[in-house]
C-alpha positions in Angstrom: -28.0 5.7 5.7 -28.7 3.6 9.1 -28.7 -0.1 9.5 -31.1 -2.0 10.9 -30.5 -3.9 14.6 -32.6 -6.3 16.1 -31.6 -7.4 20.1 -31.1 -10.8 19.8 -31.7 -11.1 15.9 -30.3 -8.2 14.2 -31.7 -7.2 11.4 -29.5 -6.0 8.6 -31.7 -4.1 6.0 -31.1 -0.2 5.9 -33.0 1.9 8.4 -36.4 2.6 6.9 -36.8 6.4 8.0 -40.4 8.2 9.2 -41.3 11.5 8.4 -44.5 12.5 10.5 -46.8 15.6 10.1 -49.2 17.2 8.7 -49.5 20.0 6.3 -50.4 23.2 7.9 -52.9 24.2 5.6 -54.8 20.9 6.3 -58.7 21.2 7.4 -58.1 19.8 10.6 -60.9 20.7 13.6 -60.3 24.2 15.2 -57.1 24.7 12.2 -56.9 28.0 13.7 -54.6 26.6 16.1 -51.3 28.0 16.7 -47.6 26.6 17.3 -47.2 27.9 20.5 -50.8 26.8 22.0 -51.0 24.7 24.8 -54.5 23.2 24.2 -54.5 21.8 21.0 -54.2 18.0 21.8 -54.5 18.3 25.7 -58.5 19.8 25.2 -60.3 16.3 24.9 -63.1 18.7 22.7 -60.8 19.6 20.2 -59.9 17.4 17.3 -56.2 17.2 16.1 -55.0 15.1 13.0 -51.7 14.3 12.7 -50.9 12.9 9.1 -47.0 10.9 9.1 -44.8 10.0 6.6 -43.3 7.0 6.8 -40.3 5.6 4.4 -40.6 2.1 3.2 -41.7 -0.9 5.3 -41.5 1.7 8.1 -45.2 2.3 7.6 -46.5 -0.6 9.3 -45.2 -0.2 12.7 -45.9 3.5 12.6 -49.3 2.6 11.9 -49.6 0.2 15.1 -47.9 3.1 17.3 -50.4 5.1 15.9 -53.4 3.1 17.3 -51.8 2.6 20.2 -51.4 6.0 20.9 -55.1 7.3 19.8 -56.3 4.8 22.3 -54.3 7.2 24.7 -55.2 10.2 23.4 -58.6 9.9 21.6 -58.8 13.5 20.1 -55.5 12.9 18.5 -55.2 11.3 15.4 -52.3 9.8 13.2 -52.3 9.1 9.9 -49.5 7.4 7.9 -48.5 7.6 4.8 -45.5 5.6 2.7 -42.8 7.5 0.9 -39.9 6.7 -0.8 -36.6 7.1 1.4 -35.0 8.9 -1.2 -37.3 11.5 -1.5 -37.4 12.5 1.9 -34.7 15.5 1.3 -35.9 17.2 -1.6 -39.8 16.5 0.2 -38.9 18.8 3.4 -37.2 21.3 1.2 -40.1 21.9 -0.5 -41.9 22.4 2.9 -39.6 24.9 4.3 -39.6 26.3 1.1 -43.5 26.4 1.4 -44.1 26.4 4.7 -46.1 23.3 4.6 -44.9 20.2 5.7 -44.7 17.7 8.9 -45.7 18.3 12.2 -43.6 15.7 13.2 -40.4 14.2 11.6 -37.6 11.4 12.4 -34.5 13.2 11.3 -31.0 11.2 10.7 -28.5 13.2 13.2 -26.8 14.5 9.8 -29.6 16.2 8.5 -29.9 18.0 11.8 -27.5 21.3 11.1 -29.1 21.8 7.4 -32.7 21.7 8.5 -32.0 23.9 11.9 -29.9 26.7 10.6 -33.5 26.9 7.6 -35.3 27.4 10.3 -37.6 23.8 9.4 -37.4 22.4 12.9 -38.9 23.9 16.1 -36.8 25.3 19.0 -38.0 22.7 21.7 -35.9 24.3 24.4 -38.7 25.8 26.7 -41.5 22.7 25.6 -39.1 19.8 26.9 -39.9 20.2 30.5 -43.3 19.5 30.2 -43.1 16.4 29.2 -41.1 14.1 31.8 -40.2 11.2 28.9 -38.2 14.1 27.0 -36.0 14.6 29.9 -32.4 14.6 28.6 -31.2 12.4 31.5 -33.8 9.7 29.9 -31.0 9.2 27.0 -27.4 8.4 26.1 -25.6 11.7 26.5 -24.0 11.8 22.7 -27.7 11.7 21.4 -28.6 14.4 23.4 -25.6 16.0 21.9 -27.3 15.7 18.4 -30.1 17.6 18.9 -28.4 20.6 20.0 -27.6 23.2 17.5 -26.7 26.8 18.3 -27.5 26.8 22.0 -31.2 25.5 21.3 -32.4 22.1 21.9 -34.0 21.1 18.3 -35.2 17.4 18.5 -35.8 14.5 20.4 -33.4 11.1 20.7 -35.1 8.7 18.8 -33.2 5.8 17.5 -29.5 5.4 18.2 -26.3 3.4 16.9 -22.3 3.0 17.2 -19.0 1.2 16.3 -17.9 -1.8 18.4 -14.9 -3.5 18.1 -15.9 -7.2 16.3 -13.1 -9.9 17.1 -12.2 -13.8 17.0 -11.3 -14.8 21.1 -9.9 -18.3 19.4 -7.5 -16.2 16.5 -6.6 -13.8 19.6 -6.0 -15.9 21.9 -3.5 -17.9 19.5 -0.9 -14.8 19.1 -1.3 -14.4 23.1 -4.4 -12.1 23.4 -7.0 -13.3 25.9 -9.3 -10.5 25.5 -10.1 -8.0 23.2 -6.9 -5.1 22.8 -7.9 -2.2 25.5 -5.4 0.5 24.4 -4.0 2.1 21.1 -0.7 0.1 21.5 -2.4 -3.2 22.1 -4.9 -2.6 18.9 -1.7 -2.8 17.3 0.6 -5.1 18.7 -1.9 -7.8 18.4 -2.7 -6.5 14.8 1.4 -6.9 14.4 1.2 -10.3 15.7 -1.8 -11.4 13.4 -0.1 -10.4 10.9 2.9 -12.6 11.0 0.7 -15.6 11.0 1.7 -16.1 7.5 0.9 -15.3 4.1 -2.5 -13.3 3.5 -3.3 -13.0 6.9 -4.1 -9.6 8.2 -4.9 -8.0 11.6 -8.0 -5.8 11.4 -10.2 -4.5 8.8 -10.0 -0.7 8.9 -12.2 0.7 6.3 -10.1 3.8 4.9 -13.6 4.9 2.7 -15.8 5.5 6.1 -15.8 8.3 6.6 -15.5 8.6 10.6 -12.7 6.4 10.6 -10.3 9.2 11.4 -12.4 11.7 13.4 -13.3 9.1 15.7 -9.5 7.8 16.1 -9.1 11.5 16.9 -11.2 12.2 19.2 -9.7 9.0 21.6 -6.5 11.1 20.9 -7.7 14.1 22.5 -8.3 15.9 19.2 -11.0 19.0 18.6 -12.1 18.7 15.1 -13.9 22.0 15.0 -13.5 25.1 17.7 -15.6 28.2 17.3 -16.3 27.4 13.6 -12.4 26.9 13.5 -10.9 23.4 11.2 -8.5 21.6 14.0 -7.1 19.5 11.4 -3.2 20.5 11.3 -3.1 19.6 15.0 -0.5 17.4 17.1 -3.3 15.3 17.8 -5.2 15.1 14.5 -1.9 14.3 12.8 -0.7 12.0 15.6 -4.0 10.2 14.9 -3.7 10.2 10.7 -0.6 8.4 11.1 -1.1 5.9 14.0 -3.9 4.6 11.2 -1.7 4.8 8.2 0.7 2.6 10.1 -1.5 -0.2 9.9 -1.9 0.0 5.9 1.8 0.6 5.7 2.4 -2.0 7.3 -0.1 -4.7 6.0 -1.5 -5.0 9.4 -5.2 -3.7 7.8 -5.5 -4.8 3.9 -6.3 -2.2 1.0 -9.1 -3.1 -1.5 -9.2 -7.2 -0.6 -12.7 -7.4 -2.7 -13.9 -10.3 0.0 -16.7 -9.4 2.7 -16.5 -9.8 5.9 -18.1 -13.2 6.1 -15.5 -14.3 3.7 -12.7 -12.9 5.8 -13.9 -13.0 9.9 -14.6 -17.0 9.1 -13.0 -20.0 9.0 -8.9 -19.4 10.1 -9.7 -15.8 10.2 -8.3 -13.3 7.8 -9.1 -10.5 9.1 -9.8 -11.3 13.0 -10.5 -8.0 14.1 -13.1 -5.3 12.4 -15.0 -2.0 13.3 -18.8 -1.8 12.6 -22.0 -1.0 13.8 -24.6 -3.4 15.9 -26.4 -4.4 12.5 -23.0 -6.8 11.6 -24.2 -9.3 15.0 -26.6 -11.0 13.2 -25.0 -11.2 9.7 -22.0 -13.1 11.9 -24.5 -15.2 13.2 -26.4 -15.9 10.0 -24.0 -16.5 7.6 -20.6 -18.1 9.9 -22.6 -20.3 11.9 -19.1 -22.3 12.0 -17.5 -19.8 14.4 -20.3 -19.8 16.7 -18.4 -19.3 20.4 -15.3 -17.8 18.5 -16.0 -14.8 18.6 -17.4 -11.5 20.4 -17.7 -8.3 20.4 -15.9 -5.1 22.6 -15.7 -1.3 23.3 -13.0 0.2 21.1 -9.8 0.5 22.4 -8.7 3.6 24.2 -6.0 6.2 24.3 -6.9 8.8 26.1 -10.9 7.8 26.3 -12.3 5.3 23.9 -14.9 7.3 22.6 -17.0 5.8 19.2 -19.1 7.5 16.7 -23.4 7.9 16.9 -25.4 7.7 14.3 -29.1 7.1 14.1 -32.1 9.9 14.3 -34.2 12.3 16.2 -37.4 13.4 16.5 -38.2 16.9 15.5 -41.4 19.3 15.1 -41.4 21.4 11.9 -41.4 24.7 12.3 -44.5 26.0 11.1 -46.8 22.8 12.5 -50.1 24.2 13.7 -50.4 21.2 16.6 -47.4 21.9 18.2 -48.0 20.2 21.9 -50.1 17.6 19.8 -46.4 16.5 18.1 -45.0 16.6 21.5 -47.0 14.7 22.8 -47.0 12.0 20.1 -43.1 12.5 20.0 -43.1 12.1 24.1 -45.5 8.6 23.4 -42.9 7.7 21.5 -40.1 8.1 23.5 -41.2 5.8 26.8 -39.0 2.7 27.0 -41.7 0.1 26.8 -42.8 1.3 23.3 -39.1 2.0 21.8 -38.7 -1.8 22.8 -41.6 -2.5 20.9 -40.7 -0.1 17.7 -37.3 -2.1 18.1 -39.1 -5.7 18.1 -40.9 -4.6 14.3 -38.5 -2.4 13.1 -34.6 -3.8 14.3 -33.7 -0.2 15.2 -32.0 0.4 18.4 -33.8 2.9 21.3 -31.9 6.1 22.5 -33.8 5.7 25.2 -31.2 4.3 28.1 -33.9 2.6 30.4 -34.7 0.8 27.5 -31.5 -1.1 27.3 -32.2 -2.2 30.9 -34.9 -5.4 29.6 -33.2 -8.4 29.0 -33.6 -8.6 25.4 -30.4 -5.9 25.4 -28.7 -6.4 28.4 -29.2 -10.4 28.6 -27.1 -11.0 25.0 -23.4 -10.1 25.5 -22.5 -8.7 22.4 -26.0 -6.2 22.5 -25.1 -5.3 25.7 -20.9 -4.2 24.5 -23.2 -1.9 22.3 -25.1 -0.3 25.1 -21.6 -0.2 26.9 -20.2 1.5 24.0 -23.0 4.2 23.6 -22.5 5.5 26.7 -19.1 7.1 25.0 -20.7 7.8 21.8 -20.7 11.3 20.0 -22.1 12.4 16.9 -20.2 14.1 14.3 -20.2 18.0 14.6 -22.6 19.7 13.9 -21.8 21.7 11.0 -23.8 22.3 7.8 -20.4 21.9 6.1 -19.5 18.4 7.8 -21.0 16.1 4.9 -18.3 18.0 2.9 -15.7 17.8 4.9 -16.0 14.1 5.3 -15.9 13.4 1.9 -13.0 15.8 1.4 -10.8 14.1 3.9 -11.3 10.7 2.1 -9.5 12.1 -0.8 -6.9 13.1 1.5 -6.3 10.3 3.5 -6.4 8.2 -0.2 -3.3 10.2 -0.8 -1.8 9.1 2.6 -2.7 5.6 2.9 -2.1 4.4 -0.7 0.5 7.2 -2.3 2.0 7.3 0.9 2.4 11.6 0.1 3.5 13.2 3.4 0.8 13.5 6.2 1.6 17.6 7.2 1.4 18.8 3.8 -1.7 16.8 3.0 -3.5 18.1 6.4 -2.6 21.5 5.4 -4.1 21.6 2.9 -7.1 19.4 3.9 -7.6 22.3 6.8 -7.5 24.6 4.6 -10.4 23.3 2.0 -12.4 22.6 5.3 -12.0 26.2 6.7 -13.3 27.5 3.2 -16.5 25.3 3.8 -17.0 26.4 7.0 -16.8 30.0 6.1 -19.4 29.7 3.5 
């Protein structure tokens, strides 16, 4: 689901995820304990066990932020526990189902409408200001943006990603480009130009199955995507947006189903010169095209009306029937200080939401980590809708039809609006 990003080595294994807590019903000292206590971890007398899960090789490092913490906070402690990554759904069903489950769980930005409109994650809105490290002006604004969910602060910034623009400065500069394309109409009059370089040369890699590809076009164009549970879709500047893309497959500027990676393509004479992708893609250039080592770098997208990238990554949330509420906080606010989501970063390759953190020269030392910093400070999540997974997907199908059928764009989006304002209904 999430990549994994190391400052200066970037790490490119999945995201492991963490799920923290502890089961309600546990036998923890003074259990009688309730959510909206504010003694249960701050009362050195009283004893308060947090149990975590953590996915994968994520358990290890949560196990060293655990001691480090309890050496803080001696009546509180942590205990983790692997699971599977792929369980981690169907696991915190069954807790809201049962309600027993964490106290404490990371929570992709995805998950966040499902979980919240259940009722399995704690309204925070009134417990933020007591702790100064959860203050939202500690974090990049778009991952404040993902914890919010109908009016109610629901979760903490935790780890945080985005799309960069990836490009060779020697192919560039051979077609007259300089520096990285700043506007729409640069992105692609320089993909034009790469393209008549000759036979099986393209200009950018535009991946038509990611699904934020569009949405995020949009939202440079000025588009809403959703207003007042409303599908925007069959708007000037959705459509506007939907066809400035399908003009670079039309027109062979961005190649359809090339079956070469992007080591095989962003090397040697360069390919494809240009691509999208997340942070996670600066090391696998630097790994495996060691022979293009000074030809290339990295920039914020282009811009139309603003330049504005996706977000992805996860939050920290407290489930809504925890016992050891200001305990989770407090573990969550431990969490949240720059020095130690440097340190998570250092054993784990996943970037901090944290904005101070980007500050120490590991970050803002390396050129291309620091374009991703740049980047995230225009960075939103997708909306916040249980129905948004859905409606991703769907427009895949519907773009297909554009990109590769070539069917018409307006009747396409109408009825692409139309399948997403059933979903949102339900």
């Amino acid at each position: 689901m999430r990549k994994r990003i190391v400052s200066g080595v970037v790490a490119t294994a999945v995201v492991a995820g963490l799920l923290s807590g502890c089961a309600s019903g546990n036998n923890n000292a003074n259990s009688g304990t309730n959510s909206g206590s504010n003694n249960d971890a701050t009362n050195a007398e009283e004893k308060v066990t947090l149990s975590v899960w953590a996915m994968g090789d994520s358990s290890k490092p949560m196990e060293q932020m655990a001691e480090a913490f309890t050496k803080e906070n001696p009546n509180i402690t942590v205990k983790v526990q692997a699971i599977p990554w792929g369980s981690a759904h169907d696991k915190l069903l069954t807790a809201v189902a049962s309600k027993k489950g964490p106290d404490v769980l990371q929570m992709g930005t995805t998950w966040m409408p499902e979980f919240a409109a259940a009722g399995a994650i704690a309204d925070l809105t009134s417990d933020l200001a007591n702790y100064p490290e959860l203050a939202a002006d500690n974090f990049f604004s778009g991952t404040v943006t993902s914890t919010q969910f109908d009016g109610k602060t629901v979760g903490v910034p935790w780890l945080a990603e985005t799309r960069v623009l990836f490009y060779r400065t020697d192919v560039l500069s051979s077609v007259g480009y300089d520096q990285a394309p700043k506007t729409w109409d640069e992105l692609l009059d320089v993909s034009k130009k790469l393209t008549e370089r000759g036979k099986d040369k393209y200009g950018i890699g535009l991946d038509p199955k990611e699904p934020t590809l569009s949405f995020m076009f949009a939202r440079q164009n000025g588009a809403t995507l959703i207003e007042d549970n409303k599908a925007q879709f069959e708007q000037p500047a959705y459509r506007d947006t939907v066809a400035y893309l399908n003009e670079f497959f039309q027109n062979g500027y961005a190649p359809v189903d090339l079956g070469l990676d992007t080591a095989q393509t962003f090397g040697g004479d360069g390919m494809v010169p240009m691509f999208i992708s997340g942070p996670w893609m600066i090391k696998t250039v630097k790994d495996q095209l060691p022979d293009i080592e000074g030809k290339w770098a990295t920039a914020v997208l282009p811009s139309k009306e603003n330049n504005m990238s996706s977000l992805g990554g996860s939050n920290l949330t407290v489930f809504n029937y925890t016992e050891h509420k200001d305990a989770a906080l407090k573990f969550i606010a431990f969490l949240s200080k720059p020095e130690i989501q440097l340190e998570w970063m250092n054993l784990t390759g996943e970037l901090p939401a944290n904005m101070k953190a980007w500050e120490d020269p590991q970050l803002s030392d390396d050129a291309n980590m620091a374009v991703v910093g740049e980047q995230l400070k225009n960075a939103e999540p997708m909306p916040l809708v249980k129905a948004w997974d859905n409606i991703s997907q769907n427009f895949l199908k519907t773009f297909e039809q554009i990109y590769r059928a070539d069917a018409d764009i307006d009747a396409q989006l109408k009825d692409f609006n139309a399948q997403s304002q059933q979903l949102l209904d339900k």
